[in-house]
MDAnalysis code that builds the backbone (N, CA, C; Angstrom):
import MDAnalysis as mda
import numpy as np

u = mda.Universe.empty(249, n_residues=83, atom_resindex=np.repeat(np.arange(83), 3), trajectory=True)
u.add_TopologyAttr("name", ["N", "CA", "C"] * 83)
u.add_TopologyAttr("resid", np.arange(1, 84))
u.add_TopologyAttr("resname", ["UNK", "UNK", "UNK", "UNK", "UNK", "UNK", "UNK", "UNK", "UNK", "UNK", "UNK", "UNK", "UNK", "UNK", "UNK", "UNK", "UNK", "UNK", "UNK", "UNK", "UNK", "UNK", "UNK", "UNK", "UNK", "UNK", "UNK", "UNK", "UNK", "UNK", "UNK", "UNK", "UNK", "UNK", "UNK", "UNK", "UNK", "UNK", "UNK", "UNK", "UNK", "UNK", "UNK", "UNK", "UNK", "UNK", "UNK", "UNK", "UNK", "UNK", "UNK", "UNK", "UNK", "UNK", "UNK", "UNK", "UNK", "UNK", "UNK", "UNK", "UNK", "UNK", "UNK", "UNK", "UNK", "UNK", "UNK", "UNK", "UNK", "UNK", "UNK", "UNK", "UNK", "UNK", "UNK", "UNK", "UNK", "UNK", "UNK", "UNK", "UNK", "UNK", "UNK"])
u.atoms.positions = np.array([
    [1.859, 2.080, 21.471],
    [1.263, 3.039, 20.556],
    [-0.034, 2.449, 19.995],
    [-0.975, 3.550, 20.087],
    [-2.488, 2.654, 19.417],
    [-2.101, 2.524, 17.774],
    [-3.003, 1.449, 17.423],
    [-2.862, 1.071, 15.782],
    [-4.404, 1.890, 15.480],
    [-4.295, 1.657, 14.317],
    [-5.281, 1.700, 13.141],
    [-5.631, 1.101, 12.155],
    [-6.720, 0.464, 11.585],
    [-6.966, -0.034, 10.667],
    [-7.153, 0.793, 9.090],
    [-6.875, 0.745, 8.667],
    [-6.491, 0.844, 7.102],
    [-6.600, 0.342, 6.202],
    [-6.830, 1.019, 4.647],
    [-6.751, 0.195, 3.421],
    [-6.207, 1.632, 2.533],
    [-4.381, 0.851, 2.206],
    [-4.035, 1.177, 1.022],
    [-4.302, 1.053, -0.388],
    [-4.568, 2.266, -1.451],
    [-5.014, 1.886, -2.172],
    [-4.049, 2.302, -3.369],
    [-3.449, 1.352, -4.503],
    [-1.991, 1.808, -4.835],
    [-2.339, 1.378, -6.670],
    [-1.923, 2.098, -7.924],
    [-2.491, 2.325, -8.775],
    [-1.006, 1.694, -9.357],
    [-0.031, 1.036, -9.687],
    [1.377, 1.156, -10.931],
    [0.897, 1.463, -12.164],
    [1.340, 2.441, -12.892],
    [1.547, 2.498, -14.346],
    [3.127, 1.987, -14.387],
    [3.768, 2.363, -13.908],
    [5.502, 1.508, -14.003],
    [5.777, 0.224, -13.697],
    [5.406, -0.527, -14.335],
    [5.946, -1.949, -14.522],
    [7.461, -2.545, -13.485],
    [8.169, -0.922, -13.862],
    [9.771, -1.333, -13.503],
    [10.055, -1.189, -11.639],
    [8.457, -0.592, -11.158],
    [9.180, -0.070, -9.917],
    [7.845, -1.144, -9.068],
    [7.980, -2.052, -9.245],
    [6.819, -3.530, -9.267],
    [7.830, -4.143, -8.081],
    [9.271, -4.422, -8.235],
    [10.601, -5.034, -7.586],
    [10.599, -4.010, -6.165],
    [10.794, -3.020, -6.255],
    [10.964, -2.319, -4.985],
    [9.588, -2.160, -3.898],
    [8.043, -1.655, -4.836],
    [6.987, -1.622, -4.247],
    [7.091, -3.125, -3.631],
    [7.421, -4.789, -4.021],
    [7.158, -5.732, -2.966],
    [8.309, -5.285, -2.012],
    [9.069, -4.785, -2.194],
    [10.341, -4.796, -1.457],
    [9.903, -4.083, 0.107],
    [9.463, -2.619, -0.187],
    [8.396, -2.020, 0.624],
    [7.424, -2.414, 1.441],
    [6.719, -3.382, 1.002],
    [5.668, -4.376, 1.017],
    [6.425, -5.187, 2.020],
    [7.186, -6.182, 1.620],
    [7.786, -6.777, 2.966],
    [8.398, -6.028, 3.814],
    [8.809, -5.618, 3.662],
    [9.740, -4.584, 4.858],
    [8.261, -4.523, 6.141],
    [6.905, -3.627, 5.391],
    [5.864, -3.817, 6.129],
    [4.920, -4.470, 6.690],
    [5.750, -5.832, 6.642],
    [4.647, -7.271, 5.949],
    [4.018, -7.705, 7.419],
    [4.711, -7.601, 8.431],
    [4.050, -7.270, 10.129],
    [2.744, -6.764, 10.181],
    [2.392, -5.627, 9.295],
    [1.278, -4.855, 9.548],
    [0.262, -5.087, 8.649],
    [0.375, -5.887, 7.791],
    [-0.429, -6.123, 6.553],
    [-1.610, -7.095, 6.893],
    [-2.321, -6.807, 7.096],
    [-3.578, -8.112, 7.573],
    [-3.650, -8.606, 5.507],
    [-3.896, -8.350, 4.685],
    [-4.381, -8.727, 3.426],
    [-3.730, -8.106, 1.994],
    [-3.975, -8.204, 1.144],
    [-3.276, -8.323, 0.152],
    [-3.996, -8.201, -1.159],
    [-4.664, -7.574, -2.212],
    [-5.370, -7.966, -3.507],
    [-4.996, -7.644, -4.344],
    [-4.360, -7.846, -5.543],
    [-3.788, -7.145, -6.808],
    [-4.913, -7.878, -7.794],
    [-4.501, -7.004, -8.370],
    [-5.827, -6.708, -9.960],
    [-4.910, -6.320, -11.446],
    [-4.637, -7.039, -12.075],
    [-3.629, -6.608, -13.160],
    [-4.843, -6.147, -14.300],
    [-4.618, -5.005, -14.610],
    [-5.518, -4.565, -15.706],
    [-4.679, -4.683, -16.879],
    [-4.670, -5.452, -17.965],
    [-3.586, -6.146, -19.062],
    [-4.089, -4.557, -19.715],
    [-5.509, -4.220, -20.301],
    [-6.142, -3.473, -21.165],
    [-5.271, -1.903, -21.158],
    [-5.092, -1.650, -19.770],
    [-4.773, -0.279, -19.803],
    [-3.157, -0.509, -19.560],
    [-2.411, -1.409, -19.190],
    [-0.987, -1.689, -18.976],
    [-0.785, -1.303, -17.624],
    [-1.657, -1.463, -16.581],
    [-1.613, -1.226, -14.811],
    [-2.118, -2.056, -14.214],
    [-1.377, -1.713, -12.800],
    [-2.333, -2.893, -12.042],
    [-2.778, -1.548, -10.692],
    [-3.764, -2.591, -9.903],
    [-4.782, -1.824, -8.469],
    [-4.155, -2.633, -7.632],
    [-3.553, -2.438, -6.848],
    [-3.608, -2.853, -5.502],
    [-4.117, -2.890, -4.299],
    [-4.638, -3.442, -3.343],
    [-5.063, -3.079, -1.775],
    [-4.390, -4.084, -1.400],
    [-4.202, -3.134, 0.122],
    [-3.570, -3.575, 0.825],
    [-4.487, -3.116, 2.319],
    [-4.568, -3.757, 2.968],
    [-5.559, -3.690, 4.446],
    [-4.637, -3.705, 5.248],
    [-3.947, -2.931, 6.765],
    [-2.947, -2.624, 6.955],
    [-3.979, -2.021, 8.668],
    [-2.823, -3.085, 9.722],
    [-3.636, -2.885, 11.334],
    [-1.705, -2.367, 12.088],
    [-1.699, -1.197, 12.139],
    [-0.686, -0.487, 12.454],
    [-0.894, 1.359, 13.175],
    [-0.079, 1.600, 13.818],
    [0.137, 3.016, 14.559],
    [-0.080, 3.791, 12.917],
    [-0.346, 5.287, 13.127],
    [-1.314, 5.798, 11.882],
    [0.237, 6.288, 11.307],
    [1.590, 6.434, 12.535],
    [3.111, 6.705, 11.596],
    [3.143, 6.195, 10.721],
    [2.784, 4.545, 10.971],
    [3.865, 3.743, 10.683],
    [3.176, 3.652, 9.380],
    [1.382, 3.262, 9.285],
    [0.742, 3.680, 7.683],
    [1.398, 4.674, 6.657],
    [1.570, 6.168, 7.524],
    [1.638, 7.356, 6.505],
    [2.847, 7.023, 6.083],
    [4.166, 6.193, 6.989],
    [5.355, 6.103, 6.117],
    [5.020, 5.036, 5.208],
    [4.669, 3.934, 4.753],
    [4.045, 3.214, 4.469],
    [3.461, 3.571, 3.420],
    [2.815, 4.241, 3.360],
    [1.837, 4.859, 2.046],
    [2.839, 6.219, 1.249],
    [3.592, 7.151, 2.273],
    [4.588, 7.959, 1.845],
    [6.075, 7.533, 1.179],
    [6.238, 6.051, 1.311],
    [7.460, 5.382, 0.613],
    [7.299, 4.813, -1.218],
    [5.770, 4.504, -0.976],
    [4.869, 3.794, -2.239],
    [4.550, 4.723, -2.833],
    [4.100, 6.086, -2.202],
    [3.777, 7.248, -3.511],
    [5.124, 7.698, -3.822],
    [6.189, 7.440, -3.617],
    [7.763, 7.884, -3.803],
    [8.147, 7.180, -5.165],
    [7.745, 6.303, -5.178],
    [8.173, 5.706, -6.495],
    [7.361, 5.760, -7.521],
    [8.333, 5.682, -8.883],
    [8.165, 6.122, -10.239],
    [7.003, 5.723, -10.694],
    [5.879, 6.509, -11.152],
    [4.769, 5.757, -12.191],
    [3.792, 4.747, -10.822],
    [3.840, 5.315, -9.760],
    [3.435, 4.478, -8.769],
    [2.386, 5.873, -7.532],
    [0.979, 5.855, -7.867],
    [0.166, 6.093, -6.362],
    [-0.375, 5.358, -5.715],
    [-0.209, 6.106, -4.492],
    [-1.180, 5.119, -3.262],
    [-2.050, 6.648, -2.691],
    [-3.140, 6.068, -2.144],
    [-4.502, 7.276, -1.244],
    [-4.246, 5.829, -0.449],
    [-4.635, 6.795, 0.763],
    [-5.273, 5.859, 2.182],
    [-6.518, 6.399, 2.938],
    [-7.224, 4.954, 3.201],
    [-8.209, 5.776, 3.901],
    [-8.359, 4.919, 5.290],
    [-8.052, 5.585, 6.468],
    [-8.551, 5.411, 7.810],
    [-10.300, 4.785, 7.926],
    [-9.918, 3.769, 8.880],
    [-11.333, 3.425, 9.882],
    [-11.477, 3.969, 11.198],
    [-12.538, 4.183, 11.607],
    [-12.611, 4.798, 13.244],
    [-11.600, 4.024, 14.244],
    [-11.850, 2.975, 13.170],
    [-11.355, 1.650, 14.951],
    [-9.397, 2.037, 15.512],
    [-9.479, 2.279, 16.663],
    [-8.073, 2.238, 17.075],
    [-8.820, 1.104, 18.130],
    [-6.929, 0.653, 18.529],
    [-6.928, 0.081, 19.281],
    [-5.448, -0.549, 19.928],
])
């Protein structure tokens, strides 16, 4: 199956659902080229990216498991490159 390159982009206001999003996170951890968290103390959230070289399924489940949880979005945005 061709991959795609990707960058998840994932927002927590829920503190509590922090345990399952890594949980998610490893489960996908094969496809993850990178990793950046940003804790914003000021507003009580953190930013995440995540850069992600996988089939465009296996992203949307991926990004569709992380917007599932509480106080938790992710947007994704596609690069041209397959391969």
């Amino acid at each position: 199956m061709e991959s795609r390159v990707a960058i998840i982009g994932i927002i927590v206001e829920n503190m509590e659902s922090v345990a399952e999003l890594n949980s998610i996170l490893h489960e996908y951890s094969n496809y993850i080229i990178g990793r950046m968290g940003i804790p914003y103390r000021q507003k009580k959230l953190n930013i995440i990216s995540i850069a992600v070289d996988a089939p465009q399924d296996t992203i949307s489940a991926l990004a569709g498991k992380i917007g599932k949880l509480s106080g938790v979005s992710a947007k994704t945005a596609f690069s041209g490159v397959c391969g």
